[in-house]
N, C-alpha and C positions, 0 to 999 in steps of 0.2 A: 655577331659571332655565335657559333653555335654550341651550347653548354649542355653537358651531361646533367641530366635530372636525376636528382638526390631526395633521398627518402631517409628520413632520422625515425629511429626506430626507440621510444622512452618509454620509461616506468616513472620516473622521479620528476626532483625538480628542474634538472632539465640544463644541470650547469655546463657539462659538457656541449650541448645543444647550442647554447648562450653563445660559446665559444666559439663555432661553428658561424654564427649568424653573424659576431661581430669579424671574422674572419670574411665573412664576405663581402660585406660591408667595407670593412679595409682594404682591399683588392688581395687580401692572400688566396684567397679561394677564387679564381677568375674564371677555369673552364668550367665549372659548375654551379648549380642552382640549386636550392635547397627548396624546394616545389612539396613536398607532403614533409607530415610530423603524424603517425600513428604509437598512440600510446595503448597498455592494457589495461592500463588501470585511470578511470573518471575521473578522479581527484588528483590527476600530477600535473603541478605546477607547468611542467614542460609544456603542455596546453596553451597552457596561456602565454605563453612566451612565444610560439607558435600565431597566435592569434593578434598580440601586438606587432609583431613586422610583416604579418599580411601574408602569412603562410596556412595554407589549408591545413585541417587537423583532424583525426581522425581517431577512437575509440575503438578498439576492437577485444572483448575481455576474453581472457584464456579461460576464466570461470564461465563463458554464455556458451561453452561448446562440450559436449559429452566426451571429446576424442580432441589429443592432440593434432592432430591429423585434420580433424577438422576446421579447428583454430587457423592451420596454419595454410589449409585453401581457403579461408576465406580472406588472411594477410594476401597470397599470392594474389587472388585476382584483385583484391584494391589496387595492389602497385602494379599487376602488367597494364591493366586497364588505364593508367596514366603513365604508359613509356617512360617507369623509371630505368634508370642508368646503373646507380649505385644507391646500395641500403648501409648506413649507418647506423650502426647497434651503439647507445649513448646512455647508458646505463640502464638496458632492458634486460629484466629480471627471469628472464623465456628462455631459458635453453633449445635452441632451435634445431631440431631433428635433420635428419638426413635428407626424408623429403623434403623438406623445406631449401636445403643448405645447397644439395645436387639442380637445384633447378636456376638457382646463379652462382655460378661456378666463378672467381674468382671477382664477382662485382657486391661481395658483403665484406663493409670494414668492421671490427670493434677495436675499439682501446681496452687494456687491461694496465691495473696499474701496479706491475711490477715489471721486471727483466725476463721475462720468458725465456730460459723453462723453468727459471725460478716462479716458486706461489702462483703455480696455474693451475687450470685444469677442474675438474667437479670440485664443490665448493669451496671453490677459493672467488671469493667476490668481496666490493665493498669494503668495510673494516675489516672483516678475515682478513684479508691478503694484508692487509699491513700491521695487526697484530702475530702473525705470524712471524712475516720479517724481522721484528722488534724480539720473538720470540726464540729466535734461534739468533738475533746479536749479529745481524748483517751492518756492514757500514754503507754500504750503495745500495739504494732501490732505486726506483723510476716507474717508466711507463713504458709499455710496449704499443704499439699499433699493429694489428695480421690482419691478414685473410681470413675469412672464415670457413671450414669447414665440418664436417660430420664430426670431429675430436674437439673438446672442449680448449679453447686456446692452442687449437695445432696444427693452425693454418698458416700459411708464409709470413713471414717478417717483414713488414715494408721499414717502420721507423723504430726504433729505441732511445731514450736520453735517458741518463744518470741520474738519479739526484743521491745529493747527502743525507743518510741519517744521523741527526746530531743527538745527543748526550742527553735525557731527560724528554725524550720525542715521546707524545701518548700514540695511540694509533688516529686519533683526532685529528691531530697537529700534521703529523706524517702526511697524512691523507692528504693535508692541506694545499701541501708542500707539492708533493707529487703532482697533484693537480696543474697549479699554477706554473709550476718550472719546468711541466716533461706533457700531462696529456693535453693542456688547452694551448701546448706549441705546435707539437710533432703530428695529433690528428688531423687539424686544419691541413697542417701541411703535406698528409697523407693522402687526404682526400682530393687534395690538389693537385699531387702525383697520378691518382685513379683516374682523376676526372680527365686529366689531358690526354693520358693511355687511350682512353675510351674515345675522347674525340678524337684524336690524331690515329684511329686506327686506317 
């Protein structure tokens, strides 16, 4: 069968990523292959996790380039040079510019882990976005999945789930929560939306 080639795009440890690999593994992700792991930073875990299921990995630091611009041809030709399909952003810390974003037009997923258009947008990342929510006394958060474009979180919707916030929640625990109940469900399963679009075009 022929499977959309998938590029995971990290900064961290790479739990998102995890997510992704055991989703394949599991047949939830079946049109697609998760074929590159490019991280910018040498020290993230994701690496290595990349490295034990026998997935190519790659380093490319946004500090080894004078210009973002620069940075982000030399991302581009890693991944055209290996006929990726689709780029998953999995907790990459790179705000990815216009150049970058106009050159695959509806084939870059991220996960954000609120309800878009709730706590999105320039710096809302990571603990932000759920110390926030805690901060204004929401009782629903979750996780979004979009498209990406030029606008920070304001690219199309493909998935969203709820989750509760309970009573004595720190942004720690929150985090946790969302994780496991909205983005290590809905992404897999986004990408497995993407990925069939793509083959079945």
């Amino acid at each position: 069968m022929n499977k959309a080639k998938i590029c995971v795009l990290v900064s961290g440890g790479g739990t998102n990523l995890q997510a992704l690999i055991n989703a394949q593994k599991n047949g939830i992700i079946k049109s697609g292959e998760i074929t590159l792991v490019i991280s910018n930073k040498a020290d993230a875990y994701a690496l290595e996790r990349a490295k034990q299921n026998g997935i190519e990995a790659l380093v490319i630091s946004n500090k080894a380039y004078e210009t973002r611009k620069d940075f982000e041809t030399e991302l581009i030709k890693e991944i055209d040079s290996r006929d990726i399909d689709i780029i998953v952003l999995a907790g990459f810390m790179c705000i990815l510019t216009e150049f970058f974003t106009s050159h695959y037009p509806r084939r870059i997923i991220n996960v954000h882990p609120a309800l878009i258009p709730s706590f999105c947008g320039e710096g809302f990342y990571g603990l932000k976005v759920h110390e926030a929510a805690l901060e204004k006394g929401v009782k629903v958060t979750g996780a979004t999945v979009h498209y990406v474009n030029e606008i920070p979180d304001g690219g199309e919707i493909i998935m969203q789930k709820a989750v509760e916030v309970l009573d004595g929640d720190t942004p720690e625990v929150l985090q946790r929560r969302v994780m496991e109940q909205a983005e290590w469900i809905i992404l897999p399963a986004s990408v497995e939306k993407a990925a069939n679009e793509i083959i079945n075009k």
